[in-house]
C-alpha positions in Angstrom: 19.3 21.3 -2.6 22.2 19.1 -3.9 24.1 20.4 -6.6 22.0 20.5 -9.6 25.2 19.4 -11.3 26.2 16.5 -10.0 26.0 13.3 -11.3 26.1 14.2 -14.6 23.7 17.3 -14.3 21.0 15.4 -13.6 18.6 17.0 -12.0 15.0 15.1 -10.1 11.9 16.3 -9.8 9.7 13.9 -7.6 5.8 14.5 -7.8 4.6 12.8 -4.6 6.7 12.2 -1.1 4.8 9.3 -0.2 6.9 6.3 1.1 7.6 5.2 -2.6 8.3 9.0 -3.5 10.3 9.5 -0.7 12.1 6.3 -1.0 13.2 7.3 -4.3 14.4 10.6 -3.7 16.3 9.7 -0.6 18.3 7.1 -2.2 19.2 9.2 -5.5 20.2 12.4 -2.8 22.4 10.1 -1.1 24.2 9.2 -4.7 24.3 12.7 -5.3 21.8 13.4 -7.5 19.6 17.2 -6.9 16.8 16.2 -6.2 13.4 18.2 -5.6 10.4 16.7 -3.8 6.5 18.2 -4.4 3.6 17.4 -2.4 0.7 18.9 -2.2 -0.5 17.9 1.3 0.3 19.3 4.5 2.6 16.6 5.5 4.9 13.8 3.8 3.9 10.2 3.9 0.4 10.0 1.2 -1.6 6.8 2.6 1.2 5.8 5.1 0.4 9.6 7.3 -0.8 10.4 10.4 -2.8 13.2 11.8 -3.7 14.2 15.5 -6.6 15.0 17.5 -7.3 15.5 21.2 -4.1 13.6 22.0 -4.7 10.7 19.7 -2.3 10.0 16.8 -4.2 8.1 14.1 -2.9 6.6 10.5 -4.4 7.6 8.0 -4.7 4.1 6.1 -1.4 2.1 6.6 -1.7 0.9 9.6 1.2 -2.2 9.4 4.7 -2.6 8.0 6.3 -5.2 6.2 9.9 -5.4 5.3 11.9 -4.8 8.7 13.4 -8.0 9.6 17.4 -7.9 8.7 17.4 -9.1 4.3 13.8 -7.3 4.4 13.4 -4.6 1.8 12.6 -1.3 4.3 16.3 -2.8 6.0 18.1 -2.9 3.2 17.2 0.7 2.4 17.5 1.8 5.4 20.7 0.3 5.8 21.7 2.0 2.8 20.4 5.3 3.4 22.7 4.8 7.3 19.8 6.0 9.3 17.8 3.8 12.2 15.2 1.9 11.3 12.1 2.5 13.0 11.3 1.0 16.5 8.4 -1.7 15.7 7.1 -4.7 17.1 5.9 -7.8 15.4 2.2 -8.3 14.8 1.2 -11.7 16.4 -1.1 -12.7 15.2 -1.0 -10.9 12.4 -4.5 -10.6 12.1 -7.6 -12.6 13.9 -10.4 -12.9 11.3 -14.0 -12.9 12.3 -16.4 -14.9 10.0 -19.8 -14.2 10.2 -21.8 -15.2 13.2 -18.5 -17.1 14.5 -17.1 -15.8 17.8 -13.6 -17.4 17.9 -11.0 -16.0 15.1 -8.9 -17.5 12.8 -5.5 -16.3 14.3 -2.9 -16.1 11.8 0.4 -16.3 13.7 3.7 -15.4 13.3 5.0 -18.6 13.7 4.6 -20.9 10.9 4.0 -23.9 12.8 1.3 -22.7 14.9 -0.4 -21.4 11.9 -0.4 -24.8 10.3 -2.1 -26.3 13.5 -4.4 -23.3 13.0 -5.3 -23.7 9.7 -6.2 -27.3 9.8 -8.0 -27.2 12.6 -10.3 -24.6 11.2 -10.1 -25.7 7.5 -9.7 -29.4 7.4 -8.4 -31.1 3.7 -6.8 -27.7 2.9 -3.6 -28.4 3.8 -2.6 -29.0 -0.2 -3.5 -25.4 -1.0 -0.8 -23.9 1.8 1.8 -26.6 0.8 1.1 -24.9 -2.7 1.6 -21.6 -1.7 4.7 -22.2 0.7 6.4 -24.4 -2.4 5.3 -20.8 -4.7 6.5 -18.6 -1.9 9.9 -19.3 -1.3 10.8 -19.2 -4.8 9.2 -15.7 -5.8 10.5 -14.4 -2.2 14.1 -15.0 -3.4 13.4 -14.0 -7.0 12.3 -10.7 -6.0 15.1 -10.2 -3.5 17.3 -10.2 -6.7 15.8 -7.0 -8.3 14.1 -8.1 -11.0 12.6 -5.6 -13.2 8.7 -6.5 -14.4 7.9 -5.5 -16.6 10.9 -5.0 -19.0 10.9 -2.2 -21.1 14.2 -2.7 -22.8 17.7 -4.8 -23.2 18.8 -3.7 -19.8 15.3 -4.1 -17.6 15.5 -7.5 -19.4 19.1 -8.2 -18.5 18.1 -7.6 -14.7 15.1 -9.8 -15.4 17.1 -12.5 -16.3 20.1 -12.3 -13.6 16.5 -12.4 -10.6 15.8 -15.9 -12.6 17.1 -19.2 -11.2 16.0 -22.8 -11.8 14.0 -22.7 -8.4 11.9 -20.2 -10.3 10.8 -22.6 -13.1 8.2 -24.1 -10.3 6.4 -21.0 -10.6 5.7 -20.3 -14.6 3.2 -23.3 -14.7 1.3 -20.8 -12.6 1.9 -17.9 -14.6 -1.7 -17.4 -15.5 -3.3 -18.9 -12.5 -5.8 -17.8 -9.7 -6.0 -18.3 -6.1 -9.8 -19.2 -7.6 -9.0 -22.0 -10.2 -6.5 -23.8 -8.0 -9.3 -24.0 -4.8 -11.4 -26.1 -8.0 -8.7 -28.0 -9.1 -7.9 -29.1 -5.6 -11.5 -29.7 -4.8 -12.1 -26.9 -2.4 -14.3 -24.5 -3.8 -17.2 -25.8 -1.7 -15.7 -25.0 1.5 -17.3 -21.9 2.2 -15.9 -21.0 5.0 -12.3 -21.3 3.9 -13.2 -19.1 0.5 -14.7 -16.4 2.8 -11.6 -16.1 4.9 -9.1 -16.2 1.3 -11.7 -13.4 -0.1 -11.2 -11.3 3.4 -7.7 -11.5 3.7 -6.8 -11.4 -0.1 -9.2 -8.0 -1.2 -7.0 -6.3 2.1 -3.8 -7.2 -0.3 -5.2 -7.4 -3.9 -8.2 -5.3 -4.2 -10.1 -8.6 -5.2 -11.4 -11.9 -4.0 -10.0 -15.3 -4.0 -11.6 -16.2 -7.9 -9.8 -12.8 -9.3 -6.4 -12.6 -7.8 -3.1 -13.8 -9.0 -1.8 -16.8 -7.4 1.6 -15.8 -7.8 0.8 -12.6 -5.6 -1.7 -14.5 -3.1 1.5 -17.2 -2.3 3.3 -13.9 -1.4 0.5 -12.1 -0.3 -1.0 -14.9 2.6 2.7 -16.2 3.3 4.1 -13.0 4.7 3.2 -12.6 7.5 4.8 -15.9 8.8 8.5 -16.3 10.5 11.1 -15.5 9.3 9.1 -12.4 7.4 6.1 -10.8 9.2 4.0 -7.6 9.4 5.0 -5.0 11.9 3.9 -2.4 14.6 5.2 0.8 14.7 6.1 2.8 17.7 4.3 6.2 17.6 2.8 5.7 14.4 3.1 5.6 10.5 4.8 8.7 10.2 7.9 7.0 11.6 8.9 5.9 8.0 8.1 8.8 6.5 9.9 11.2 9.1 13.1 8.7 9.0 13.2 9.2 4.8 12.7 13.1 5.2 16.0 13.6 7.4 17.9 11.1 5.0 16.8 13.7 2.2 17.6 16.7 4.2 20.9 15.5 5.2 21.6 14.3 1.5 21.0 18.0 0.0 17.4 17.3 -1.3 14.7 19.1 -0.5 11.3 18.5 -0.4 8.6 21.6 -0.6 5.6 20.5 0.2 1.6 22.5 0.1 3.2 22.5 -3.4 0.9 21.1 -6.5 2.4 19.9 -9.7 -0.1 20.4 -12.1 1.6 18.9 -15.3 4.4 16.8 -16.7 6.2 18.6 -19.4 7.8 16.4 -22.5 9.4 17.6 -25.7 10.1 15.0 -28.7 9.4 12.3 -26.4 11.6 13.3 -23.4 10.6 14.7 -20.2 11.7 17.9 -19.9 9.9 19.2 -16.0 6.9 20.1 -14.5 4.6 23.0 -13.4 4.5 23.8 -9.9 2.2 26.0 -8.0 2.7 27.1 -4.4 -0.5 27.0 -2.8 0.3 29.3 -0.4 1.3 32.3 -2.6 -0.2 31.0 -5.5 3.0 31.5 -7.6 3.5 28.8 -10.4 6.8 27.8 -12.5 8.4 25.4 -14.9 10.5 23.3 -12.9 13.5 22.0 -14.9 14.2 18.1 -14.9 16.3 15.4 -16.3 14.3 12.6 -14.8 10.6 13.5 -13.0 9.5 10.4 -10.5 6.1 10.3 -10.1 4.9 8.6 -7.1 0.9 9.6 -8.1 -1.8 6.2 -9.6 -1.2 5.9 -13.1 -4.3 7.3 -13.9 -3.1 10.9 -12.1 0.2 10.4 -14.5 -2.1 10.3 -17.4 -4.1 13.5 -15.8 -0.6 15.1 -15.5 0.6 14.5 -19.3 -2.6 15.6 -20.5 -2.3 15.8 -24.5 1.1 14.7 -24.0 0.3 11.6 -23.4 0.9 8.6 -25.7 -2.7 7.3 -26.9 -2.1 3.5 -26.1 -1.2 4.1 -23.2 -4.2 6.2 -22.2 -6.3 3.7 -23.6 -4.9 1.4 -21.3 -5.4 3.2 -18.4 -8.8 3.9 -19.3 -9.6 0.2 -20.1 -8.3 -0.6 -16.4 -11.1 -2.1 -14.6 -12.6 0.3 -11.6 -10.6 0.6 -8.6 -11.5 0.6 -5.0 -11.6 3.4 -2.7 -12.2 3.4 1.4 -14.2 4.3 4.4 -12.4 4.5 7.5 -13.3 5.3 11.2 -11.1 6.6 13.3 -12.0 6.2 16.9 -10.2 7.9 20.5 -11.7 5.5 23.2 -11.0 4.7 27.0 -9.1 1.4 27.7 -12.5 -0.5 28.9 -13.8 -0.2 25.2 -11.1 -2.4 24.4 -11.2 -6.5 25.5 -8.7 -8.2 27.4 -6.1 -9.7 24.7 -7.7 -7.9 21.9 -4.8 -8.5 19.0 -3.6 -5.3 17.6 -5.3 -5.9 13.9 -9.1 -7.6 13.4 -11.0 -8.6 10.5 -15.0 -8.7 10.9 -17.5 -10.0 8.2 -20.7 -9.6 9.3 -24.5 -9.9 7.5 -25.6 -6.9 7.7 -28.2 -5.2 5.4 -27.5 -1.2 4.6 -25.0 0.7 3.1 -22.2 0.0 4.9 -19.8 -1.4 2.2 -20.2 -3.5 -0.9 -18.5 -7.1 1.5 -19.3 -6.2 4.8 -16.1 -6.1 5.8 -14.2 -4.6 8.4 -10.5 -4.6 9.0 -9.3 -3.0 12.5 -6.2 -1.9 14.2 -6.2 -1.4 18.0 -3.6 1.1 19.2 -1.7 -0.6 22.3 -0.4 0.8 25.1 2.8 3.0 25.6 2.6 2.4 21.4 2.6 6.5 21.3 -0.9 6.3 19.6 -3.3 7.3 22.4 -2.8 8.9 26.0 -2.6 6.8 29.5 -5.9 5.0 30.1 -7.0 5.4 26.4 -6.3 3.9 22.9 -7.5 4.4 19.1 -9.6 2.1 16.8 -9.1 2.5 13.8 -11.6 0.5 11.2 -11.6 0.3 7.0 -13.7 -0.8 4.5 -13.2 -1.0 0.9 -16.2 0.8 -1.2 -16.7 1.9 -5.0 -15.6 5.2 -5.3 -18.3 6.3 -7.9 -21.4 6.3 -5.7 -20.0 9.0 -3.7 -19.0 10.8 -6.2 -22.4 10.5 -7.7 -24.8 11.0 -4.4 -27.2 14.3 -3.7 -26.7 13.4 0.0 -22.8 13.4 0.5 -23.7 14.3 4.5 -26.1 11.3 4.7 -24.2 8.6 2.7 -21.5 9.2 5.2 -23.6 9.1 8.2 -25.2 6.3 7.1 -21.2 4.8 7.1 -20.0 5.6 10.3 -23.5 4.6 12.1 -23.4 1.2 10.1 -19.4 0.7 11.0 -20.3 1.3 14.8 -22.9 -1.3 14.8 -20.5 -4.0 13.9 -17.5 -2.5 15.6 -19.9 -2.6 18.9 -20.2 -6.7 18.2 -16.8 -6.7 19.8 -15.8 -3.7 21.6 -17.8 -1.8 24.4 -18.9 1.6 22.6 -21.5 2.6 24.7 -21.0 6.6 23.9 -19.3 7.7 27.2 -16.1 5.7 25.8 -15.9 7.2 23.3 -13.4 10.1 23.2 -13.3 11.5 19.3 -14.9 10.4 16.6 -14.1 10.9 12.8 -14.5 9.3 9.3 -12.8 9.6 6.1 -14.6 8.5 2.7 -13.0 8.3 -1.0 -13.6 12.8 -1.1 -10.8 12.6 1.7 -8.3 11.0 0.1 -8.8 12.8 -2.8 -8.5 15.8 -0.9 -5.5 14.9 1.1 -3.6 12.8 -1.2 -4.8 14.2 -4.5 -5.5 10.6 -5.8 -8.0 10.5 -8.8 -11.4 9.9 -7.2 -9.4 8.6 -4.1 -8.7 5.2 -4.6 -6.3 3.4 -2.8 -4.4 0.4 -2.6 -3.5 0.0 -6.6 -5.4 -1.3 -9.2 -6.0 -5.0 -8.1 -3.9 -7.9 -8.7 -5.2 -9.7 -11.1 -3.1 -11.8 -13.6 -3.7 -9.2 -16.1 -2.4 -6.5 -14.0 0.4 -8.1 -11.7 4.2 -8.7 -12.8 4.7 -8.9 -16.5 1.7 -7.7 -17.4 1.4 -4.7 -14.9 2.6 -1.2 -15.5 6.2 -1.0 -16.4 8.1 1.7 -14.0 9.8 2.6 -17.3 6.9 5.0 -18.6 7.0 5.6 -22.7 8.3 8.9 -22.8 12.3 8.7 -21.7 13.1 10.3 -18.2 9.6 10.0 -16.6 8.9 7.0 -13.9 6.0 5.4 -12.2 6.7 4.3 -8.6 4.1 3.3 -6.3 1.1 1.0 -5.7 0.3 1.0 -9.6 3.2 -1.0 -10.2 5.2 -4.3 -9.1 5.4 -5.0 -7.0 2.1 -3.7 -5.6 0.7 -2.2 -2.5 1.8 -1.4 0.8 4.7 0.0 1.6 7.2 -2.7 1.2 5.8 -2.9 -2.3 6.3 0.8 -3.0 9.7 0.7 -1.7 10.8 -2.1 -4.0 9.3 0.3 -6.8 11.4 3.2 -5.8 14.5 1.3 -5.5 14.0 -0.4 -8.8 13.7 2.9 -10.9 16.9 4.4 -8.6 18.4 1.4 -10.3 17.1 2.3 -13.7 17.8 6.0 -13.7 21.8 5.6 -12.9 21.8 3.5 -15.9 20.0 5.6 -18.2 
């Protein structure tokens, strides 16, 4: 560990080493800062994992990157931090949606001129709605490259605030309170069903919610992404590429990171965070950890868990007010090659009618391993499918078993629409449900993703990184920018920022 007093004395405790926790830690080791990373799994990385069966290497529930191209935010870090960046590939298309009963995909390219010809051909008169979100795009793209911080908590997270604003950014404030929903009526287009059911898809993959619930503001980021000279990413080997690359940077830095380690609450005195209780689960030993500053990279409703009684009242009424998040089913399946069709694109969205239990939308959204891509043996590759569900009817069910049976049959089914899974293809089979990820990650009744992007939760009016007790931070999906792990990575960076000022 670095020297506890360096930088002032300042010692870290970070609860969490997912990709925003690990983000954090790695960049305050490198400044010096002695830092100490907890997590109670078996391995670093949260939702951006991998684990490994029968020669298959499947991610646990990121399964694409953003942020690698030179100016994107994993680069700059990485840059930073002066360690490789990952070997990855671009995703192109970045996805090919499947509407229901239609056999030819939407393919959203890479290239932003071969998605326009795509997009009008199979959405005529929409054009105005992507002009919309390209002219909101490149505004909030550069404003957030300046390191705003949203939302401020005090003079100087409103100094840095107003440094990220420029008079480009004035074209987005008229659609401050906006969503992707009122803008399809106000353009006309709420009656084309086809184009609503392919915003809904792609949007609840990014914001939790459909097209009448999320931000616009996020949705002209969110749908614009993936498009030259940005664009979503495939990694060589897996996930765990990001996660590994952060862990040496700690390491080499002085911090450490301890993980099969639980920290079962945030300590504060007189409104200051003081450190945390740790138990070892292997020895069952617990201590008070001392800390200057503790990062926690858990949802804000596992902070609240962790302050207990120590937590300020409004803001557990907040928390408790927050409308339900989502949690996931996934399938991970070890096939041979023929399961998988010629020129199959390595990510797929299905929406299918079906009738059953399935999921709440019917929605399936799949990555295909490909090969020499480290993620499956010679001859073979992975499938990996998810679908978002409510988290309380598992939680609730007398037939846990059955409920998830019911799942995996149902997710077959529509996976077996496209690929050949006649059962002597299929290598391994396995399922994770909302107990997983509570199990593995620890997240309150395992939701994932954040806590969905509507206007009253995105940007200003989000959670502030800045929690109200002094020394204690939020990074990760629960805050701006949101999800994924570009977004948890500008989290990270933002309260580095905060805490060398503090």
């Amino acid at each position: 560990m670095a020297d506890p007093m360096a930088v002032g004395g300042n010692r870290v405790v970070v609860v969490g080493a997912g990709i925003g926790g690990l983000t954090a830690a790695a960049l305050l080791a490198k400044r010096g800062y002695g830092v100490r990373v907890f997590d109670q799994a078996l391995v670093a990385g949260g939702c951006a994992s991998t684990f490994r069966r029968r020669g298959f290497t499947f991610d646990v529930g990121a399964t694409q990157v953003a942020g690698l191209e030179p100016g994107g935010i994993h680069h700059q870090i990485f840059t930073e931090l002066d360690i490789p960046l990952p070997e990855a590939t671009f995703c192109d298309p970045a996805c090919a949606v499947f509407l229901p009963g239609e056999t030819e995909p939407i393919q959203v390219w890479r290239d932003p001129a071969a998605w326009q010809a795509e997009r009008q051909r199979q959405f005529p008169g929409s054009e105005p709605l992507w002009q919309l979100l390209k002219d909101l795009f490149a505004p909030s793209w550069r404003f957030q490259g300046r390191d705003p911080v949203l939302p401020p908590r005090n003079l100087w997270d409103l100094s840095r605030l107003v440094k990220a604003l420029r008079p480009d950014t004035l074209r987005t404030v008229p659609y401050t309170f906006a969503t992707v929903g009122q803008v399809l009526q106000s353009l006309g287009l709420a009656q084309d069903r086809r184009l609503k059911t392919f915003l809904d898809l792609q949007l609840k993959l990014y914001s939790q919610v459909n097209a009448d619930e999320t931000a616009l503001l996020y949705a002209a980021t969110a749908l614009s992404v993936s498009q030259a000279p940005q664009g979503l990413f495939h990694l060589k080997g897996s996930m765990q590429a990001l996660s590994d690359a952060l862990e040496k940077s700690l390491a080499r830095d002085g911090g450490l990171l301890q993980l099969r380690h639980t920290v079962q609450q945030v300590h504060t005195q007189n409104g200051r965070v003081t450190g945390v209780t740790v138990q070892d689960q292997k020895s069952g030993k617990t201590w008070v950890e001392p800390a200057n500053h503790v990062v926690a990279n858990v949802t804000v409703q596992n902070l609240v868990e962790l302050l207990g009684d120590q937590a300020p009242q409004g803001y557990r009424r907040r928390v408790k007010n927050l409308p339900p998040s989502s949690g996931a089913f996934v399938i991970y399946l070890g096939v041979d090659a023929e399961a998988i069709p010629p020129n199959c694109p390595p990510h797929l969205q299905f929406l299918y009618n079906y009738d059953g239990p399935i999921s709440e939308n019917n929605s399936l959204f799949v990555s295909v391993s490909r090969p020499g891509d480290g993620r499956a043996p010679a001859g073979q590759a992975t499938i990996i499918a998810s679908t978002f569900t409510e988290v309380g009817p598992w939680w609730q069910t007398s037939n846990y078993a059955g409920m998830k049976q019911a799942y995996t049959d149902g997710s077959i089914r529509r996976l077996s629409n496209y690929f050949d899974l006649d059962p002597k293809h299929i290598l391994h089979i396995e399922a994770a449900t909302p107990h997983t990820f509570a199990h593995f990650t620890a997240r309150q009744q395992g939701i994932v993703g954040g806590l969905g992007m509507r206007v009253s939760s995105y940007g200003p009016f989000g959670f502030a990184n800045r929690t109200p007790i002094h020394g204690l931070w939020l990074v990760g999906d629960s805050t701006h920018p949101g999800e994924g792990t570009a977004g948890v990575s500008y989290s990270a960076r933002t309260v580095v920022q905060q805490i060398e000022v503090s």
